[in-house]
C-alpha positions as CSV (number, residue, x, y, z in Angstrom):
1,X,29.0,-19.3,-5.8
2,X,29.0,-15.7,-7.2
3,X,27.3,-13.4,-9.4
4,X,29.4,-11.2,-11.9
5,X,27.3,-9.1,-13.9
6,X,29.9,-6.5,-14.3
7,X,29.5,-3.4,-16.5
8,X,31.9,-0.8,-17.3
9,X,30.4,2.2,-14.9
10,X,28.4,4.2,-16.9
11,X,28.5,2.7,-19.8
12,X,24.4,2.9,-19.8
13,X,23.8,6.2,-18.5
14,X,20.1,4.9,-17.1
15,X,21.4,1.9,-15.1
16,X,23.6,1.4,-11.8
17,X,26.2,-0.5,-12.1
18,X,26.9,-3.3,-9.6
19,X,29.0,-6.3,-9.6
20,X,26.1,-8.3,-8.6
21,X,23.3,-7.2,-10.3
22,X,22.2,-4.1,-12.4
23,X,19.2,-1.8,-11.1
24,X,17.8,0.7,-13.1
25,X,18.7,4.4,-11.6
26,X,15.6,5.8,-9.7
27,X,14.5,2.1,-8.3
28,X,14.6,1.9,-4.6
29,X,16.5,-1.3,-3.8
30,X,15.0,-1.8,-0.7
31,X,11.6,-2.1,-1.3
32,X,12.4,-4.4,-4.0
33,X,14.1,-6.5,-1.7
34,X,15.9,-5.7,1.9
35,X,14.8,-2.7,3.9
36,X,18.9,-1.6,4.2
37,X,20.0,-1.4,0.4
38,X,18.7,1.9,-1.8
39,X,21.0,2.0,-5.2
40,X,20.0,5.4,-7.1
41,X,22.9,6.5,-8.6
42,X,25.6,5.6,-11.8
43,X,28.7,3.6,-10.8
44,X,27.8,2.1,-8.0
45,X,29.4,-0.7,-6.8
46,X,28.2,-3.0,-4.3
47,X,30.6,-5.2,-1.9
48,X,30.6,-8.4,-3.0
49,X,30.6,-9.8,0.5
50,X,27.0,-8.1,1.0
51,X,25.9,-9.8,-1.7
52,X,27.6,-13.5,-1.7
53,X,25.8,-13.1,2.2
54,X,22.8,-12.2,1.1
55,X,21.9,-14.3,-2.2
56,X,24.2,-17.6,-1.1
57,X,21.4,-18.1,1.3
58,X,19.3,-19.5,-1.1
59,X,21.1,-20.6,-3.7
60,X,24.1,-21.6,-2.6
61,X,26.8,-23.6,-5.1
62,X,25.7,-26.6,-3.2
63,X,22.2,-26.0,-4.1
64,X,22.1,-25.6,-7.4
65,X,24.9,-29.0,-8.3
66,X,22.2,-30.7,-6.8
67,X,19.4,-29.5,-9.4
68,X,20.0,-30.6,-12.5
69,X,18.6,-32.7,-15.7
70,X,18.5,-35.7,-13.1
71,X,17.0,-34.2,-10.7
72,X,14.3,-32.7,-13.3
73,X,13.8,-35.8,-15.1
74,X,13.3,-37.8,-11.4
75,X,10.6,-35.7,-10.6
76,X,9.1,-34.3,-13.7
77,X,10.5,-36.7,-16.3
78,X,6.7,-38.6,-17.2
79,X,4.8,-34.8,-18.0
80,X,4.1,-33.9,-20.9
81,X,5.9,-31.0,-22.8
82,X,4.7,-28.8,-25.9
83,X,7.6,-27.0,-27.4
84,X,8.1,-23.8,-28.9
85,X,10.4,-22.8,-31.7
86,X,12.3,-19.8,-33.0
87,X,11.2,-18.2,-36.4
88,X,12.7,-15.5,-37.8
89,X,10.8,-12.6,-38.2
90,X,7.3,-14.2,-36.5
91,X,5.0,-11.5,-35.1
92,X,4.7,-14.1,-31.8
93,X,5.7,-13.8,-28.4
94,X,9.4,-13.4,-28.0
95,X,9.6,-14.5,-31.8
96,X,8.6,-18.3,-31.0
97,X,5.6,-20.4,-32.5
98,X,4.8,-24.0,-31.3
99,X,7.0,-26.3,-32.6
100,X,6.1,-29.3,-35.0
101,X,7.7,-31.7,-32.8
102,X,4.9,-33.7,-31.2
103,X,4.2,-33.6,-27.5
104,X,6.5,-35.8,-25.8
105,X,7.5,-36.5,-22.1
106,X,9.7,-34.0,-20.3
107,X,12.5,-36.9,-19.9
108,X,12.3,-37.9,-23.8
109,X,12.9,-34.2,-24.7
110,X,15.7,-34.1,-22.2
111,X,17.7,-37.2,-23.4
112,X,17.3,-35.6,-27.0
113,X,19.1,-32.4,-26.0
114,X,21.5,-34.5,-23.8
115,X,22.3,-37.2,-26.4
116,X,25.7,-36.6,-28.7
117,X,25.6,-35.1,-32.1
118,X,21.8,-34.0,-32.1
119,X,20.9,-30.2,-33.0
120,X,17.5,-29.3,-32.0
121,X,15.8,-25.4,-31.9
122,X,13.0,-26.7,-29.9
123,X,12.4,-24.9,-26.6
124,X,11.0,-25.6,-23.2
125,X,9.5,-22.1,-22.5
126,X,8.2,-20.6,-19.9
127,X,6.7,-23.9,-18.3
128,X,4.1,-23.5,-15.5
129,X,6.2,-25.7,-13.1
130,X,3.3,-25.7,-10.3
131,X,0.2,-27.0,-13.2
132,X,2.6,-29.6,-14.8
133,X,5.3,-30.6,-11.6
134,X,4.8,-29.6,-8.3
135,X,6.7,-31.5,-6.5
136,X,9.6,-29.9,-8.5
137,X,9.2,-26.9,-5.9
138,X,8.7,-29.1,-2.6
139,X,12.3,-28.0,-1.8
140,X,12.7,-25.0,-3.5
141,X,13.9,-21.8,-1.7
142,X,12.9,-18.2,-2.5
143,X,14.8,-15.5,-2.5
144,X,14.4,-12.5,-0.1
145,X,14.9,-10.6,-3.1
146,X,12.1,-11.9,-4.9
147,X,9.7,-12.8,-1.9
148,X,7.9,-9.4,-1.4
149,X,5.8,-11.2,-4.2
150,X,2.4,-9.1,-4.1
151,X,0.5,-11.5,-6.2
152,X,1.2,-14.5,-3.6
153,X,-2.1,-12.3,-1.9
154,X,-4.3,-12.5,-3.9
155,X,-7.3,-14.7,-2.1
156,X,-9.2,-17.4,-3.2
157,X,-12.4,-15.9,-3.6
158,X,-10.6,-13.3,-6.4
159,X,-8.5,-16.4,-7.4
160,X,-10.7,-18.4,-8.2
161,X,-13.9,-16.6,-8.9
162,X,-11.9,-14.6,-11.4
163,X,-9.4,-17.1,-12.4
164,X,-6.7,-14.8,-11.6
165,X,-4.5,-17.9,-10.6
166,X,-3.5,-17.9,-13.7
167,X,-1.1,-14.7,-12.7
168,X,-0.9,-16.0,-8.9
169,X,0.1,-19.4,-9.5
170,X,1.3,-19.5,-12.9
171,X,5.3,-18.8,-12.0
172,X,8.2,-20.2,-11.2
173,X,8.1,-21.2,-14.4
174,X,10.8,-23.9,-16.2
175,X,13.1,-22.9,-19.6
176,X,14.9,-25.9,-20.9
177,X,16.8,-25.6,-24.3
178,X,19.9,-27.0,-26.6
179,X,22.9,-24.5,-26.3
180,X,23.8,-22.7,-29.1
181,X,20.7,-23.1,-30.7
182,X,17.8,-22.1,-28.8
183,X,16.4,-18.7,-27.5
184,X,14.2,-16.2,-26.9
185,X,13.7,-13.0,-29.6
186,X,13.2,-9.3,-28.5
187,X,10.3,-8.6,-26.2
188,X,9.7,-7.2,-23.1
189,X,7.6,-9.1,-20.2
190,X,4.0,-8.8,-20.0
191,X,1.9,-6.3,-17.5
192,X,5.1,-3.7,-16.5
193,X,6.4,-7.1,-14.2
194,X,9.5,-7.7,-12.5
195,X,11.6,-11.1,-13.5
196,X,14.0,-13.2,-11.9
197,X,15.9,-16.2,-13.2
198,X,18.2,-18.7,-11.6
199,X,20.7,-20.5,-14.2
200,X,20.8,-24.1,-12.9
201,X,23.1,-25.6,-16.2
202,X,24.5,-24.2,-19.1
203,X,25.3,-20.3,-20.1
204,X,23.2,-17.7,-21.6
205,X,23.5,-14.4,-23.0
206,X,21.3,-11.9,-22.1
207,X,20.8,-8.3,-24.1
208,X,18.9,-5.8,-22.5
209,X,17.6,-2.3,-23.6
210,X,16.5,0.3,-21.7
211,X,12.6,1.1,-21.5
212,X,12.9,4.3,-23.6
213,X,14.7,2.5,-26.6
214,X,11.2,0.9,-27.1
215,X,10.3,3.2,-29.5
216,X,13.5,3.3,-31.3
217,X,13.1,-0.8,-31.0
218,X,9.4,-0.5,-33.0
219,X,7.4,-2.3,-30.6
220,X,4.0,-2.4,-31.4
221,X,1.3,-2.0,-28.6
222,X,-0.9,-3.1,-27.0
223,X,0.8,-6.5,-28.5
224,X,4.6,-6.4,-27.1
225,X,6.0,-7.6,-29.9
226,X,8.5,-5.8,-31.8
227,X,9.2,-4.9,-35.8
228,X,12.2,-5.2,-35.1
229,X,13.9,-8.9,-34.6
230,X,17.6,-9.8,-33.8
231,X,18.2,-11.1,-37.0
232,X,18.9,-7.8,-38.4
233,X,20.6,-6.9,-35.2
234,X,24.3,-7.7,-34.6
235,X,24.9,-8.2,-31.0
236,X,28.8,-9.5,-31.0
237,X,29.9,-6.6,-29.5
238,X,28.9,-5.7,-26.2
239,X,27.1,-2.6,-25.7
240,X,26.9,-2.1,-29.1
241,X,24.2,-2.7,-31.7
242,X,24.9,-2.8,-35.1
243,X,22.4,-3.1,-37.9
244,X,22.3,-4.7,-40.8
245,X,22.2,-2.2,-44.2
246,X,18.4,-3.4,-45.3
247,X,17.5,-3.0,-41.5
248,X,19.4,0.5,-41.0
249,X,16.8,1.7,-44.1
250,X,14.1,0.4,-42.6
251,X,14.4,0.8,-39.2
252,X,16.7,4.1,-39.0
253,X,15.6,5.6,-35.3
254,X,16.9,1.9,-34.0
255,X,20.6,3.0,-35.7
256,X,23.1,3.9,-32.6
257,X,21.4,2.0,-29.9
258,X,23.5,0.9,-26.9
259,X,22.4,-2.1,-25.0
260,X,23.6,-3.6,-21.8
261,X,24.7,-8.0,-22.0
262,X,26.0,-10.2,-19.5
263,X,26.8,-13.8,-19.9
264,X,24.8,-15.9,-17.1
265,X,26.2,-19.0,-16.1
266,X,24.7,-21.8,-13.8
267,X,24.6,-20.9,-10.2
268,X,23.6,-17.2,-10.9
269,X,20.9,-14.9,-10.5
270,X,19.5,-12.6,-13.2
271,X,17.3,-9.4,-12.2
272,X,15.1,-7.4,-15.0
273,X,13.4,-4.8,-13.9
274,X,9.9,-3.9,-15.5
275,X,9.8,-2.5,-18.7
276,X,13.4,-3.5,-20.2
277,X,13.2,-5.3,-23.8
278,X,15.9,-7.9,-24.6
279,X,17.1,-10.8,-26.3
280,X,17.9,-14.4,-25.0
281,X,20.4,-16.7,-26.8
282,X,21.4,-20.2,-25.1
283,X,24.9,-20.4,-25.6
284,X,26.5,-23.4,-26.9
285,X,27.7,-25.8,-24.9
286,X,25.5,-27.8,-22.4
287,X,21.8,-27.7,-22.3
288,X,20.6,-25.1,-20.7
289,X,18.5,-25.7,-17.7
290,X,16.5,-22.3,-15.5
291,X,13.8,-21.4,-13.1
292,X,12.3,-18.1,-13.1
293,X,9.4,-15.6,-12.2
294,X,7.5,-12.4,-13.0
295,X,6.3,-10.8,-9.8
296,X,4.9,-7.5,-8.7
297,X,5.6,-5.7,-5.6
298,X,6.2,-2.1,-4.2
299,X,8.8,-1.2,-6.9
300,X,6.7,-1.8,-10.0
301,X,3.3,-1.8,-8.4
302,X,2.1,1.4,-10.0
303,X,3.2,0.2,-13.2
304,X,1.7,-3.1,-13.6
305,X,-1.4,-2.0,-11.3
306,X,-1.7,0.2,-14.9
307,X,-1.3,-2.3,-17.5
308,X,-3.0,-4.8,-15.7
309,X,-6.1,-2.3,-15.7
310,X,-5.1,-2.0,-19.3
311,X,-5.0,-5.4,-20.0
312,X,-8.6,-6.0,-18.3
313,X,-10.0,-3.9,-21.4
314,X,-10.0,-7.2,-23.1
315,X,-8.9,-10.1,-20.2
316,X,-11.1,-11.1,-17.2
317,X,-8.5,-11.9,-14.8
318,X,-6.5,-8.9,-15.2
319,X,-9.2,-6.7,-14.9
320,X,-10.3,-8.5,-11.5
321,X,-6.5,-8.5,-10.7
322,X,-6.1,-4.3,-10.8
323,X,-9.8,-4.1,-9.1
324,X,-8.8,-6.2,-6.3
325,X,-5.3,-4.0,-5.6
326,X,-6.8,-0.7,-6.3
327,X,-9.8,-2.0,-3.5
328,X,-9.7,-1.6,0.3
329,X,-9.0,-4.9,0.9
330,X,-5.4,-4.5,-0.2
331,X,-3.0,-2.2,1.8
332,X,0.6,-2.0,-0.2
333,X,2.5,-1.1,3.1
334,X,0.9,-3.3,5.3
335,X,1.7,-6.0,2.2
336,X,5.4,-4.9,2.5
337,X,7.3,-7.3,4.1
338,X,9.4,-5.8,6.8
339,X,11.9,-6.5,9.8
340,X,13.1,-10.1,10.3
341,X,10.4,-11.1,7.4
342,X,12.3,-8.9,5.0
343,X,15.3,-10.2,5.8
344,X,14.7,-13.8,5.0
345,X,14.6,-16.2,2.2
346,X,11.7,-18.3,2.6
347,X,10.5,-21.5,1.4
348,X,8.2,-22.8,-0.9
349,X,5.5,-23.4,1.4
350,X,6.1,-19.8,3.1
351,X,5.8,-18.0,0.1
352,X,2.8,-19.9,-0.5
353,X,0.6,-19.6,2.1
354,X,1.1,-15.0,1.9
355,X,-2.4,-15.2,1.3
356,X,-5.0,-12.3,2.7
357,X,-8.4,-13.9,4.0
358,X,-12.1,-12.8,2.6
């Protein structure tokens, strides 16, 4: 089981470098996960003992070869699925509009992708896991990296009063697509969050641009989406991105961009920090099958505290989400999970029940 998201060093002069995973420069490690790891400067690499130690705990190879499109389809294969598909130049979320496939059961969607000779672009995206198939996470583990999840304390009385379980229980959320012809465009996740995604089948590739290209990228706020689209960007060259000609004239502050890409493969673990635009493409081959989360915790908490209070301008729950962590009631140390706590991945039901009481 291992994670190889290896860089050249410095060849992104924001981001540190690590065999396992990439953290931006300036991000303290250990509140973002262990209390013993701070990575702050270019080059670093990390032993890749450390890590298999650390992360092999709760995903281990055995873990994932056991979570597959049987094991979805078992539990989850009678739901109901509404896909999303790629268009081109769309002014939607991550370039994808609803597809004009009708709704059909998870398990129907699955043999299609599955079955020989069919070519779909429809996409499972971003699908609440816990409102559609819970019992999908009665044996899931999660990570120590990922469990310092601040939203998990969110009470009921905010929760429910406010409807902020939308944010609170809305993630780990389920991605199922056809390789080689499925994705995600450029965008950048909502409310400054964290993300984390574990690759169960198939191979993606991932481009990601540092925060400050956003401007040179032409995103458009308070929206998130971007003018630009990876059709006019070519991205076969790692690290580099070349523009088309008709792109290059009407984009020219996007011309010279550098951009960091990895190829994920089932059994490992992507991190993205806050802020960071990128692209998705499922890679051809087999279907591609993942698990992931936006979170908040002490490393982005000033961040999304701030767009959520943004947000709120026009959206209920966020607005009750930033009151309720800028209130008394919510200490950030004291939230910080620390000593044996820190140091564990916990299960489902664990990471659950970090609720605070009225």
């Amino acid at each position: 089981f291992f994670f190889f998201f290896f860089f050249s060093a410095c060849a992104f002069p924001a981001v540190c470098v690590c065999v396992w995973l990439t953290v931006p420069c300036g991000v303290d490690f250990s509140v973002l996960c262990t209390r013993t790891f701070v990575a702050r400067c270019q080059g670093l690499f990390v032993s890749n003992q450390w890590f298999q130690t650390i992360l092999a705990d709760a995903y281990s190879e055995a873990y994932v070869k056991q979570r597959g499109f049987e094991w979805l389809t078992s539990r989850c294969g009678s739901a109901e699925v509404k896909l999303k598909h790629g268009e081109p130049g769309a002014r939607a979320w991550a370039g994808l509009v609803s597809s004009d496939t009708p709704s059909q059961s998870l398990a129907d969607f699955v043999h299609a992708l599955t079955a020989d000779n069919v070519s779909t672009g429809d996409y499972l995206f971003d699908w609440n896991i816990l409102r559609h198939c819970p019992s999908l996470l009665s044996d899931w583990s999660v990570s120590r990296f990922f469990a310092q999840d601040f939203l998990q304390l969110v009470p009921d009385d905010v929760a429910l009063a406010h409807n902020t379980e939308s944010f609170r229980d809305f993630w780990p959320s389920l991605f199922v697509g056809q390789g080689g012809a499925s994705g995600s465009d450029l965008h950048v996740d909502a409310w400054c969050s964290n993300f984390w995604m574990v690759l169960l089948r198939g191979r993606k590739l991932w481009t990601l641009f540092d925060p400050d290209a956003e401007v040179r990228l032409y995103r458009s706020h308070p929206t998130g989406t971007f003018s630009i689209n990876a059709s006019v960007l070519d991205l076969t060259q790692p690290g580099r991105v070349a523009l088309t000609a008709e792109a290059a004239r009407r984009y020219p502050l996007a011309q010279g961009l550098t951009a960091l890409q990895t190829e994920l493969a089932a059994g490992e673990v992507l991190f993205v920090p806050a802020g960071w635009p990128h692209v998705v493409r499922n890679l051809p081959g087999e279907p591609t099958l993942a698990m992931s989360g936006n979170y908040l915790d002490a490393s982005n908490f000033d961040c999304a505290v701030g767009a959520l209070a943004d947000k709120g301008i026009i959206n209920l729950p966020a607005r009750a989400l930033a009151e309720f962590f800028n209130s008394s009631r919510f200490d950030k140390d004291a939230a910080t999970l620390t000593g044996h706590e820190a140091d564990s991945d916990m299960s489902w039901a664990q990471f659950k029940k970090r609720r605070l009481k009225k």
